[in-house]
N, C-alpha and C positions, 0 to 999 in steps of 0.2 A: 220343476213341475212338468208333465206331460202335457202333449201335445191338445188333450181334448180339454183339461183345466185351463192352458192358455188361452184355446179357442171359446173356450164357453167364458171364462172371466171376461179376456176381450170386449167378447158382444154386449156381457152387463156392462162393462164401463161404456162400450159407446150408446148405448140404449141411453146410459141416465146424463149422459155429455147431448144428445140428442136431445133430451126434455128440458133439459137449461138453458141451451139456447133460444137466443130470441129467433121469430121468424124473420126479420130481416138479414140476420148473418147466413143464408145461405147454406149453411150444412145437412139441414135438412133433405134439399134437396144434391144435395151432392156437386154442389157448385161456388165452390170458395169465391165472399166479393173479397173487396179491395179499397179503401178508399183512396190509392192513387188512379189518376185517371190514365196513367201511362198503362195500369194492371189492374184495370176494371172487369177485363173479360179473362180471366184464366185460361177458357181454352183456346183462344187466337194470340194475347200478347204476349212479346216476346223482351219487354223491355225492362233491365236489370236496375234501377234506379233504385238510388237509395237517400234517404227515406226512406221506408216504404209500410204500409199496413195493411198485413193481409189478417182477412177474419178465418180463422180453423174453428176447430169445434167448442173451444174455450173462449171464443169470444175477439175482437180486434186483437191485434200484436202487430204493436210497432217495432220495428228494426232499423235500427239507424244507421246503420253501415255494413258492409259484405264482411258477415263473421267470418274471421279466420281460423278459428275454434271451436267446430261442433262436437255436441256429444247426442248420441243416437242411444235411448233409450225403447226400441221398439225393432224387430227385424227386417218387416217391413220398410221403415224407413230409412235404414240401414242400405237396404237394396236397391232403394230412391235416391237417396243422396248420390252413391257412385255412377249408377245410372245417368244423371243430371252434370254427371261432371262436376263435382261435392268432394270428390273422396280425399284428394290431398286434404282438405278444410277440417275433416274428422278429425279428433286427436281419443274420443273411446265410445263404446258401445256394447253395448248391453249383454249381459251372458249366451243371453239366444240368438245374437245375430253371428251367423255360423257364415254368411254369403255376403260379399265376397272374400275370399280366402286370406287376401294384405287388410282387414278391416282388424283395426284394434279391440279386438275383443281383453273385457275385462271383468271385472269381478260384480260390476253394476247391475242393477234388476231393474226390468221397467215395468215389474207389478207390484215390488215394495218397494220405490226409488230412497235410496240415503240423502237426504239432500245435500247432508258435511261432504260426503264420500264424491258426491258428483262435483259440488263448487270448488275440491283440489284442483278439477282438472280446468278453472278457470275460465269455463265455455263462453263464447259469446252468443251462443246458441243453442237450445236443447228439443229436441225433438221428442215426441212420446207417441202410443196410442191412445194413453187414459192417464187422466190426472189423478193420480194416490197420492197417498201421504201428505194431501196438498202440495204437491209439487210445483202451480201454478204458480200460488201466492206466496209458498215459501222463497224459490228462487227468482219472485218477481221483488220479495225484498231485497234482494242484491243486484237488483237491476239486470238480470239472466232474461230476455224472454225465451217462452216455452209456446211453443206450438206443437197443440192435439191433433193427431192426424189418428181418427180409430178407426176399425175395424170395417170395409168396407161393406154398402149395403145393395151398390149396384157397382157396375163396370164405369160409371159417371163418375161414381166416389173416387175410382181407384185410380180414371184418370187424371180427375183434378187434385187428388192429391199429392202426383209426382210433377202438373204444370206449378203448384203452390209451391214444391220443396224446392224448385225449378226459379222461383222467383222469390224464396227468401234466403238463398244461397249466393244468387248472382250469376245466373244459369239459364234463367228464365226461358231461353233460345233453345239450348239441348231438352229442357224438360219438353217444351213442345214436340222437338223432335222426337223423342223416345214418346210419348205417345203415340203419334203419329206413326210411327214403327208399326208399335204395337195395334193399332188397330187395322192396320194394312195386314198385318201376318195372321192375325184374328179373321178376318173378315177372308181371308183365301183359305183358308184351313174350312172354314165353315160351311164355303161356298165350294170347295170339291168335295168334302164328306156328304152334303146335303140335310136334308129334314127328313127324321126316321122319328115320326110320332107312332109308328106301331112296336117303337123299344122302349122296354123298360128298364130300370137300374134301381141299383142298390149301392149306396156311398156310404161305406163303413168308414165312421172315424176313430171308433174303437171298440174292441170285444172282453165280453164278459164284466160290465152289461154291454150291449152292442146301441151304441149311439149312432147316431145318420146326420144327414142334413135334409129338407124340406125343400121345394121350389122356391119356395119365398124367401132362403138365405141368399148370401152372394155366389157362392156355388152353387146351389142348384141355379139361377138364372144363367150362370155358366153354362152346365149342361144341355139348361133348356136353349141356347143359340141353336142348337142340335133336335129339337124338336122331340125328345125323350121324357117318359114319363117317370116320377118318380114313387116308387111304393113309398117312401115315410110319410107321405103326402096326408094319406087314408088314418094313419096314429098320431097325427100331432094334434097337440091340446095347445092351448092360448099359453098357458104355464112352459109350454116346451122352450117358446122364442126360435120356432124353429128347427130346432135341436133334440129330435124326439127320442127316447129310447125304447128299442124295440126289443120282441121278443126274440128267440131263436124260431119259434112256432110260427110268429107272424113273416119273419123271412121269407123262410125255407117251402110257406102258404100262398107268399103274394108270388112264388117265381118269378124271380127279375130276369130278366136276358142279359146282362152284362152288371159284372161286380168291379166297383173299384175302392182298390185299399189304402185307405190314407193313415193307416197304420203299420206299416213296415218294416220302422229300426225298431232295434230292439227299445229304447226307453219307452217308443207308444204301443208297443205290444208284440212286434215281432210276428205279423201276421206275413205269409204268404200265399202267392193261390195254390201251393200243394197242400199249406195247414188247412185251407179254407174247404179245398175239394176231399178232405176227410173229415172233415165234421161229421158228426153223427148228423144223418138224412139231407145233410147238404145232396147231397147226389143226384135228389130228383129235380137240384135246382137248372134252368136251362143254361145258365151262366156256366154253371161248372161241367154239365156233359157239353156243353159246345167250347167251352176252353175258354171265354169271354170275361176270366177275372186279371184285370189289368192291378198290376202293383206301380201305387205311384210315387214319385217321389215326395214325400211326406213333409219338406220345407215348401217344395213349394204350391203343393194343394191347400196349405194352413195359412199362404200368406196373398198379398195382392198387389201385387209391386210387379216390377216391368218384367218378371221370367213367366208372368203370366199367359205368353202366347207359347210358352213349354207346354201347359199342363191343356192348353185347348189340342195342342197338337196330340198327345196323347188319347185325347179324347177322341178327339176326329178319326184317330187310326182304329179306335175300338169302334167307331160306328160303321166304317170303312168296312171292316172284315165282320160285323155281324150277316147273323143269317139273315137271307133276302134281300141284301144289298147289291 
């Protein structure tokens, strides 16, 4: 599947993992509880006890000892695990977790999970973004738990979801740390680019049709640290979730100041800013006579896991060299 099918199924499955939830489990707002009191507070504690029950998007999940065999059905979490210091613990993962490079990738899908195909590899732990196939209740029959980690909705999501992976791994300590990272290189990047609310942008996720994202995704709230305005903004409908598809007319109409391409390799479409600045009537766009289409690296704009302060820095650099800065 391509890049914009993963990102748009994604969101469906965490949208309907999000209305299941009760409001006590805390997903909602993007802050995993715990019913140990050693790891009640996700983003402070640092203590690897086990027993231990953390609630994800599916609900409580007990883990009763530090798995020594996970399997990562999601790429994001893929990119969390080893981040957390997880990654010897992996023994497979999912066809799309491409990062990091020693990650056992195999033949597994974690949009139509096998359940036979994954319980060979005898997990004591399976990580997902979305529950298909019943994945939950099937491998909770064999006493596997599964923790949902979807599709993030703010920068809150994406932290508590690497201090979570952090404390149902036995890591608890590094996962803080790699936030903590991460919000320190976030918060500099931000804070020497500055706040340029009289830029606009256009975040291509794919062409022909040309899909976008919204302010109100987790990428555009990305963006928006930067104080930049978003054209999809003005075409999304309640039906988009976000995710609007625009026209070429309406593009090339709204003139954005800076393009960024999250379609790049070839499987999501093999865009670049040379394709992009010969489009037909692209040219009158200000993006492309001032040179301002950044090509991004296309893993990790789709995903939300710790290479997350890569894709601010790329950002930051394009607000950096906009005009009037």
């Amino acid at each position: 599947m391509n890049r914009i099918g993963w990102i748009l199924t994604a969101v469906t499955a965490a949208a309907l993992l999000a209305g299941c939830s009760s409001a006590s489990s805390g997903s909602a707002s993007g802050n995993p509880a715990t019913s140990n009191p050693a790891t009640s507070n996700p983003a402070t504690s640092a203590a690897p006890s086990f027993p231990v029950t953390l609630t994800a998007a599916n609900g409580p999940v007990k883990i009763k000892a530090k798995p020594g065999r996970i399997v990562s059905l999601s790429p994001t979490a893929t990119e969390d695990l080893y981040a957390v210091g997880a990654g010897p613990q992996v023994v497979a993962v999912d066809d799309d977790s491409d990062y990091p490079a020693n990650a056992p990738v195999t033949k597994l899908s974690g949009l139509t999970p096998n359940l036979e195909a994954i319980a060979k590899y005898n997990p004591a732990l399976v990580i997902a973004a979305q529950n298909s196939n019943g994945l939950v209740s099937g491998l909770g029959k064999l006493g596997v738990p599964v923790l949902i980690e979807p599709a993030a909705a703010t920068l809150t999501d994406a932290y508590d979801e690497i201090v979570q992976i952090g404390q149902a791994t036995g890591h608890a300590a590094q996962g803080v740390r790699t936030v903590a990272t991460m919000k320190s290189e976030i918060a500099a990047d931000v804070k020497q680019a500055g706040s340029r609310k009289d830029l606009t942008y256009y975040w291509e996720l794919s062409a022909n049709p040309y899909y976008s994202v919204t302010s109100s995704t987790f990428i555009g709230q990305v963006v928006g640290l930067f104080g930049l305005k978003d054209i999809a903004d003005a075409a999304d409908k309640a039906s988009d979730g976000g995710y609007p598809e625009l026209s070429e007319e309406y593009i090339v109409t709204a003139k954005p100041q800076i393009i960024f391409l999250a379609d790049n390799e070839p499987a999501d479409g093999g865009q670049s800013p040379a394709i992009v600045a010969a489009r037909p009537g692209w040219s009158a766009i200000p993006a492309v006579q001032d040179k301002a289409i950044i090509a991004l690296n296309d893993d990790i704009a789709s995903r939300w896991g710790p290479r997350l302060p890569q894709l601010v820095a790329q950002i930051a650099q394009a607000v950096e060299k906009a005009p009037g800065s």
